[in-house]
N, C-alpha and C positions, 0 to 999 in steps of 0.2 A: 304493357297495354291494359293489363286485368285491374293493375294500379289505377291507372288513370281512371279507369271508367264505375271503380270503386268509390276514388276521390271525387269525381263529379257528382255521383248517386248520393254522398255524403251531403256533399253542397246541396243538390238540389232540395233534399228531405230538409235541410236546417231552415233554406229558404222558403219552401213551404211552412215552416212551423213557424219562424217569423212573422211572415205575413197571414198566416191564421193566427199567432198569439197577439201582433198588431192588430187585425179585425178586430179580438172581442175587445180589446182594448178599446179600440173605434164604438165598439159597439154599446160597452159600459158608460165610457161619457159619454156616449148621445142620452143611454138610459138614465143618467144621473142628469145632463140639461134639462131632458124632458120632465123629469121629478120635480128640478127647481122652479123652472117655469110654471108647469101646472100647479105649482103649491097652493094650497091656499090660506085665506084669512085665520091666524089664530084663535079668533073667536074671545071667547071669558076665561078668565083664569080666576079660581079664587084660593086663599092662604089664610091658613088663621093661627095664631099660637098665641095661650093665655099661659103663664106665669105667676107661680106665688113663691114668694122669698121670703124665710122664717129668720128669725133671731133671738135669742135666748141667752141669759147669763143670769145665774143665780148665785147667793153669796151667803154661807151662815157661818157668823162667826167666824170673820177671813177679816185678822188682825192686817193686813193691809189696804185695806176700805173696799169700799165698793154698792154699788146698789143694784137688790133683782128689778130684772127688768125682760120687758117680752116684745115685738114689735116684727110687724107681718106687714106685708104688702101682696096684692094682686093687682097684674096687669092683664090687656087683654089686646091682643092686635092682627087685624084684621083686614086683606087685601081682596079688591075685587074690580078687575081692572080686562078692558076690550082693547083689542089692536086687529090692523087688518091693514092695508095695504097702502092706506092713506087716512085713516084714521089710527088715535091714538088715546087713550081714554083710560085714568088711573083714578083710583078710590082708595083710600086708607082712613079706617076708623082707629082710632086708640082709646085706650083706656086705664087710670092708676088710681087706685085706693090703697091707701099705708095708716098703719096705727102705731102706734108705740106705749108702753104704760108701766113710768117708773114707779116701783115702790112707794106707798102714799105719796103719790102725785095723780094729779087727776088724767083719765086717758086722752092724748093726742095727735090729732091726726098729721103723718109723714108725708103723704101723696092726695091729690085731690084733684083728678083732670078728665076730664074727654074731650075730645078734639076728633074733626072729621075734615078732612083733605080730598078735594075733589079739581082735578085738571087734566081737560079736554082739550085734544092739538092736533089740527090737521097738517099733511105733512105738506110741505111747499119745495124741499131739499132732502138731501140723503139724511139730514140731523135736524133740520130746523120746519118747523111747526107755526103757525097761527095758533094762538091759544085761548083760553078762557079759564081762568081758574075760581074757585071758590072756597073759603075756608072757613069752618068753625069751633071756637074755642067757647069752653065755661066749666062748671064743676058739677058735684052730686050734694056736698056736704057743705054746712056752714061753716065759717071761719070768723075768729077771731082776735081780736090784739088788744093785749093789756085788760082783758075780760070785758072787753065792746064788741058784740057782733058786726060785725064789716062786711061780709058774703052769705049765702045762700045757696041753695039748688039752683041752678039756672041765673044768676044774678052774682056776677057779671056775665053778659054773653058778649062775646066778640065778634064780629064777622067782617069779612075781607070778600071780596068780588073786584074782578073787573077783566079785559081783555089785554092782551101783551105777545111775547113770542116765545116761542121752548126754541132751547136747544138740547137734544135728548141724545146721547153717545148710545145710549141701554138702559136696561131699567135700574142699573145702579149709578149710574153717571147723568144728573142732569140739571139743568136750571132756566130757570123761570123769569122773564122780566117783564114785569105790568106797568107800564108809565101813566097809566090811566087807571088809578084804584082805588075803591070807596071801603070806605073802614067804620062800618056803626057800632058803638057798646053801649047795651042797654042793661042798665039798671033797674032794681025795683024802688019806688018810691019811699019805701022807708029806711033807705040808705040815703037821700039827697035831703031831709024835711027839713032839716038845721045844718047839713054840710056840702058840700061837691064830694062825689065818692069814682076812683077809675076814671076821671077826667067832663064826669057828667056831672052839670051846674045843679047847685043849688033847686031844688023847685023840681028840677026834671029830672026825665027816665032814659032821655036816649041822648049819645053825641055823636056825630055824623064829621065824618074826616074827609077828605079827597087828596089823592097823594102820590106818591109811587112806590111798588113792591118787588123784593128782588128775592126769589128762593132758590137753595142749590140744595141738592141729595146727593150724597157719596157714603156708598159700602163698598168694602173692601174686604178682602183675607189677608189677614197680619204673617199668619201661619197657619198650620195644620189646625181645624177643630177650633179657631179663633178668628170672628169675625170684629169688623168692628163699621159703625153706621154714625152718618153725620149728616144730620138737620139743620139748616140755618134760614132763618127768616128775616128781614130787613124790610122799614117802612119808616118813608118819608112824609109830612105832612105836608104840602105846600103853602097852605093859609096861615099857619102855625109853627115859628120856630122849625124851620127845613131840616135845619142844622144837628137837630136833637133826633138824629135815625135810632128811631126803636128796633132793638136788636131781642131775637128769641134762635138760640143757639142749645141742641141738645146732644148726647154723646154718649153712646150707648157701646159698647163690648162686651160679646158672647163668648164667654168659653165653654164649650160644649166638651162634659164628662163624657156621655152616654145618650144615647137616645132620649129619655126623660129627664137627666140635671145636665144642669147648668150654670156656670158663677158668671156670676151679669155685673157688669161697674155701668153707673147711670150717671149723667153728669147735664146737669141743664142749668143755665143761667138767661135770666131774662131781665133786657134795659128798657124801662117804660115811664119817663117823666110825667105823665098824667098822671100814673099810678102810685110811684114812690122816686122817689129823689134818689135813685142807686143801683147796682144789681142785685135781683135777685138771683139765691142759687139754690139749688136744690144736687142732693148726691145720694145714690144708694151703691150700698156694693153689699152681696147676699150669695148664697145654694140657692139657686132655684130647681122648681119642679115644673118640668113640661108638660103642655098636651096641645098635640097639634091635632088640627084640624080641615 
């Protein structure tokens, strides 16, 4: 009998503990529903990380050839971007200067860009957005070919606007399609006076596009300490040769040493029939030296 009512006392102590270890249990997730639900709006987030990558080779008397040579780059990139419950709102500045300077050769510039990225999307679905996007492209430094000045500070300037729809996975997964997009590139007048220069006639400073624009962004992790980041941008003209979709594709990989280095492989190539009859491409692979911000 002293069995049995040991056994029951057993039971009944486990079945209290149950149903009080169930309670907080009940008790947790409600505290964690109520968490998510009261959450609120993100607000601004902002990111910055500038980058300079050296290179170096020097040669004396090194019966197997070779020439010294020195050549640096700084970058600069910069995020500052709102989210909140039905809006959605991204800003990215860039920025690259490169030099390079072979042994009696004259110094020449590797990098030459700034670019500012701005796209605004309200949300309509769990992923998809009404949007508005804006974007702008041009340089710091002059350029030129066959020793003809061709560019400037500001000259060429590119710029893109118009409205379309996001579909946004995160903020590494996402793309942009504007069916309705205006594309001006204004030149300075002493590039058109005897030629067409970037697609702008003869006589003038600016040429005016209407078209449609397709962007996608994708970062990812390869591996441990190794990121890697994909730009592409696509523009159609519809007044003009459809057919010839301007492509600007860039490709970036972080290997991260340490907190302050990193070897970075940069890879961008740009198709632009107004401009040149081909791709361009541009490549960097370096040690860089971090500072984030």
């Amino acid at each position: 009998m002293k069995k049995h009512i040991i056994f029951l006392a057993l039971c009944s102590v486990s079945l209290v503990k149950a149903q009080l270890s169930e309670r907080d249990l009940l008790n947790k997730t409600e505290e964690v529903v109520k968490n998510i639900t009261q959450e609120k709006p993100n607000g601004w987030s902002r990111k910055g990380l500038a980058t300079f990558i050296a290179n170096q080779a020097i040669f004396n008397n090194w019966l197997a050839g070779g020439q010294t040579s020195f050549s640096g780059n700084i970058s600069l990139s910069y995020d500052f971007n709102y989210k909140s419950d039905t809006w959605n709102w991204d800003n990215k500045l860039t920025a690259g200067y490169g030099i390079t300077k072979i042994k009696k050769q004259e110094l020449q510039k590797t990098d030459d860009r700034v670019q500012f990225n701005s796209l605004l999307g309200k949300k309509f679905t769990e992923v998809w957005y009404y949007s508005m996007f804006f974007n702008f492209r041009s340089q710091f430094d002059a350029g030129f070919e066959k020793g003809i000045k061709t560019s400037k500070l500001l000259s060429p300037v590119f710029l893109q606007f118009g409205p379309g729809v996001l579909w946004k996975r995160s903020d590494s997964f996402k793309i942009n399609v504007a069916p309705a997009t205006s594309k001006v590139v204004l030149v300075d007048a002493d590039f058109t006076r005897t030629s067409g220069s970037f697609g702008v006639l003869q006589g003038e400073t600016m040429r005016y596009e209407f078209g449609a624009a397709v962007s996608g962004y994708y970062k990812c992790l390869l591996m441990e300490n190794v990121t890697m980041e994909n730009i592409l941008n696509l523009y159609s003209n519809y007044n003009e040769d459809a057919q010839n979709v301007d492509v600007d594709y860039t490709l970036n990989v972080n290997m991260k040493v340490n907190k302050y280095l990193t070897t970075t492989f940069a890879f961008q190539t740009i198709y632009d029939d107004n401009a040149f009859a081909g791709f361009q491409t541009r490549q960097i692979i370096g040690l860089g030296v971090n500072y984030n911000f």
